[in-house]
N, C-alpha and C positions, 0 to 999 in steps of 0.2 A: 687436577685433570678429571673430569667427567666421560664416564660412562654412555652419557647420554649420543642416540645417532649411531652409534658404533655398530655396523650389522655383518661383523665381517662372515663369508661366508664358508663352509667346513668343505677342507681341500680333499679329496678322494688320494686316501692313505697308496694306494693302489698305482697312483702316477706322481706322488708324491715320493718317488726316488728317482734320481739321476740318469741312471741309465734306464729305466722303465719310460720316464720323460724322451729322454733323448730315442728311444726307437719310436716312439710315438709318434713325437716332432718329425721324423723324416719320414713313417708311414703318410701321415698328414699331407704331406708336401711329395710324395711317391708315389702312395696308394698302394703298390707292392716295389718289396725291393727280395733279393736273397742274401740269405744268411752271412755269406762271406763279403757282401756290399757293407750290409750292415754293422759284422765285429769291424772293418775297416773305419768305418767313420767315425764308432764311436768309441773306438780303440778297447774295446772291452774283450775279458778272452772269450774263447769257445764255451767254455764250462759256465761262468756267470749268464752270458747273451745266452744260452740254449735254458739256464733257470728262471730268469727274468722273462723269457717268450714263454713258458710254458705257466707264468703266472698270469699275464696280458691274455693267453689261450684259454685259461681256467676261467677267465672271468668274461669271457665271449668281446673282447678288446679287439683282437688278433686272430686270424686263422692261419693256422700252418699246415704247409704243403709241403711232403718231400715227393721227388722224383730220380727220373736221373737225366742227366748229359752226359748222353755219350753211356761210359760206366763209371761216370764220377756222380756221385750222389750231389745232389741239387737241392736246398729247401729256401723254401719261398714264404715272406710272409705278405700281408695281406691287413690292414685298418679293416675293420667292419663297420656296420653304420652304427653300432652298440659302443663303439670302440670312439668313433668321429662323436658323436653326443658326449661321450663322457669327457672327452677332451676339450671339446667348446665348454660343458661347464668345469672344469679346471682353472681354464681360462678365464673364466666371468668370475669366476672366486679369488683366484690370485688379484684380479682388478678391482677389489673390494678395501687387497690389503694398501696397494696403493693411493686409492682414494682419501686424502686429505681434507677435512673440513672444518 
């Protein structure tokens, strides 16, 4: 088997985990959702979802907002366009590994 053609491209380590994918995937398709929308969907708890948003945050992915409802605290995330780019090339890399030729 040959080397040759093979251009696969380097996945960003960054959305390259599961649950970091999966808030993404629903930012993408929501634009904003809040915190408790979020652990619901993707079943993740409180303590993981609030580590994983503050590394998507760190990396200008994500913006987060807390506020309140009512006096229930409320936080809100938010895709950036930093965040929508690096997603589309996620996407264009992973469709590298399936190409076949």
């Amino acid at each position: 088997m040959s080397d040759e053609g093979n251009s696969f491209k380097p996945l960003d380590p960054l959305l390259h985990s599961e649950l970091r994918l999966a808030v993404m995937s629903l930012l993408v398709n929501y634009e904003e959702m809040e915190f408790t929308d979020i652990k619901g969907r993707t079943g993740a708890t409180a303590g993981n979802l609030s580590l994983q948003l503050d590394k998507l945050s760190a990396a200008e992915y994500v913006s987060v907002t807390k506020s309140f409802k009512g006096k229930r605290p409320c936080t809100k995330c938010r895709i950036t366009p930093t965040g929508l780019q690096a997603f589309d090339r996620y996407i264009e890399a992973l469709k590298s590994y399936l190409e076949v030729k």
